[in-house]
C-alpha positions as a Markdown table, in Angstrom:
| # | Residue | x | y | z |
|---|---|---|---|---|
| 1 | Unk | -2.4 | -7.2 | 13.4 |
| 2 | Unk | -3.9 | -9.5 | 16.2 |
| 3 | Unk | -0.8 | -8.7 | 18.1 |
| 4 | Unk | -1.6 | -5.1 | 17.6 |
| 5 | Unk | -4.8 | -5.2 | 19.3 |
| 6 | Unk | -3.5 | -4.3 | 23.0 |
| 7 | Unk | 0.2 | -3.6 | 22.1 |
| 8 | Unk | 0.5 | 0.2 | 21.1 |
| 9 | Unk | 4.1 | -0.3 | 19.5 |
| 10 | Unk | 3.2 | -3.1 | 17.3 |
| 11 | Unk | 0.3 | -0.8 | 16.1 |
| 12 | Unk | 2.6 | 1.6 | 15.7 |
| 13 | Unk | 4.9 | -0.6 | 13.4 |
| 14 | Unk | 2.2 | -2.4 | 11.4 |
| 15 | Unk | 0.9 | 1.1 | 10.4 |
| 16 | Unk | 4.3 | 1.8 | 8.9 |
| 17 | Unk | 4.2 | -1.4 | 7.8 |
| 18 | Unk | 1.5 | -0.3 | 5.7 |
| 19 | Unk | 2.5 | 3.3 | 4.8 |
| 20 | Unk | 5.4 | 1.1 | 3.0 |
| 21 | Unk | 3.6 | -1.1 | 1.6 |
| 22 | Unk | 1.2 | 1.5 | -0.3 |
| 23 | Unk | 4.7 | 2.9 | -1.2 |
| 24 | Unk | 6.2 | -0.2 | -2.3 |
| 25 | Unk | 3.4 | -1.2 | -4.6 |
| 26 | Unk | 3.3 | 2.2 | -6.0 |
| 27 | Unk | 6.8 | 2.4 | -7.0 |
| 28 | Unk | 6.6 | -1.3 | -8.6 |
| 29 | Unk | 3.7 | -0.4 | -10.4 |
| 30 | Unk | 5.6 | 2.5 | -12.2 |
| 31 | Unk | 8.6 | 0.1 | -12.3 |
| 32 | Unk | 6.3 | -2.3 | -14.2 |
| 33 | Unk | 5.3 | 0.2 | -16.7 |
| 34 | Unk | 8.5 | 1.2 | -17.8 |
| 35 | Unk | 9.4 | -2.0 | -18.3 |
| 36 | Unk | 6.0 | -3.1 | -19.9 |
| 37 | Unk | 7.6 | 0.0 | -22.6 |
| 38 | Unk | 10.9 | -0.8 | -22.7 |
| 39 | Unk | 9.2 | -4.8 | -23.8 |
| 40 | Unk | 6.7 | -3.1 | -25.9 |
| 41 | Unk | 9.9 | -2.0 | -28.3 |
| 42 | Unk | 11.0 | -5.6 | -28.6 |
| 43 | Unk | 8.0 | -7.9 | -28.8 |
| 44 | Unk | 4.6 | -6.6 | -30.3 |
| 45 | Unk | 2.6 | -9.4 | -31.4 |
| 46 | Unk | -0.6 | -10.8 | -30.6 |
| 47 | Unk | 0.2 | -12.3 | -27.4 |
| 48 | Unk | 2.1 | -8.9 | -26.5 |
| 49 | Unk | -1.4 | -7.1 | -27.3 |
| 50 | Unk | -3.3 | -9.5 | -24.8 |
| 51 | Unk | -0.4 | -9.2 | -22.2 |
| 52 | Unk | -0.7 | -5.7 | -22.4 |
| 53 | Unk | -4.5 | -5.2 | -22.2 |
| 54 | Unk | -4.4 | -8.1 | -19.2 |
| 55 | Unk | -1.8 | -5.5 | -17.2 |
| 56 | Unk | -3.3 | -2.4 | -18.1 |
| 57 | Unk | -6.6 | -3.8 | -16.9 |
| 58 | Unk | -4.8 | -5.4 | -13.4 |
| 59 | Unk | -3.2 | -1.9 | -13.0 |
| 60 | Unk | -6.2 | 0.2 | -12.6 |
| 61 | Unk | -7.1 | -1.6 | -9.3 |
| 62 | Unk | -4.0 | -0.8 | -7.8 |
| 63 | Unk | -4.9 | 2.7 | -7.0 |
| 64 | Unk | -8.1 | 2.3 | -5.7 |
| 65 | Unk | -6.0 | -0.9 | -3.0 |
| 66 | Unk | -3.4 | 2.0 | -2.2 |
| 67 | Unk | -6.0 | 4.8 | -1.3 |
| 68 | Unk | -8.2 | 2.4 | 0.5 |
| 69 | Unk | -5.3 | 1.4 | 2.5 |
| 70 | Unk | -4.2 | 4.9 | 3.2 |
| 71 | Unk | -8.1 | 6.0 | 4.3 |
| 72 | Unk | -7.9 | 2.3 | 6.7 |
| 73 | Unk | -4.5 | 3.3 | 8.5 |
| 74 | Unk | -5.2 | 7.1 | 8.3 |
| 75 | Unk | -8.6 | 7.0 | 9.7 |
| 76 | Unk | -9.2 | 3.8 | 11.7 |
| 77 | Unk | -6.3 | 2.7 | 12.9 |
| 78 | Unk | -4.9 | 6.2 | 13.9 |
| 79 | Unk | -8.3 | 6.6 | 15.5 |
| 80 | Unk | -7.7 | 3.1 | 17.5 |
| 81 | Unk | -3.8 | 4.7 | 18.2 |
| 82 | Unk | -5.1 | 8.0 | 19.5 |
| 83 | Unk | -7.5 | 6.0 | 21.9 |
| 84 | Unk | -4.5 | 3.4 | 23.3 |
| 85 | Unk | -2.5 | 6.5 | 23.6 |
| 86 | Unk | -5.0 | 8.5 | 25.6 |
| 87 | Unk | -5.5 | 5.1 | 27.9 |
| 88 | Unk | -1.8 | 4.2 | 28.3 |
| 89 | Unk | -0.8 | 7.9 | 28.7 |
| 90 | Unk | 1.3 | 8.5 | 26.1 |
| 91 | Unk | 1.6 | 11.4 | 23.4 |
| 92 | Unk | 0.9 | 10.8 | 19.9 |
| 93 | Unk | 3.7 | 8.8 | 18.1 |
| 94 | Unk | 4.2 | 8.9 | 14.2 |
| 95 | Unk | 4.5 | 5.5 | 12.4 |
| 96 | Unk | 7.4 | 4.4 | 11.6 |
């Protein structure tokens, strides 16, 4: 991000660098889960039942990361793109 700060394009790309990332971490979750089932059918003993309460605890403060995220390169750093933008010249360019 530090490179960011006076280089438009490198904003550019470390916004999509986050748009994948909130992606990313979304998809693993759900990968996670399925395979936290597909464990579930094969090993279901105490240290399964603390395993699972430990992950399904962990899991629930992966959404509120991912929106947060979303809101912080949605509203701030678009904000800090339009205003580059508007100084350099340029028309408004999508992440990538």
């Amino acid at each position: 991000m530090a490179t960011a700060i006076n280089n438009l394009e490198e904003l550019i790309r470390f916004r999509g660098r986050i748009t994948d990332s909130i992606e990313n971490l979304e998809n693993n979750l759900k990968k996670t889960e399925v395979a936290m089932e597909a464990v579930h059918e094969g090993w279901n003993d105490e240290m399964f039942q603390q395993f699972e309460q430990k992950f399904s605890e962990d899991k629930e403060l992966i959404p509120p990361l991912c929106k947060a995220l979303a809101q912080f390169n949605d509203e701030d750093l678009e904000a800090l793109q339009r205003i580059m933008e508007e100084y350099f010249g340029v028309p408004m360019q999508r992440p990538s």
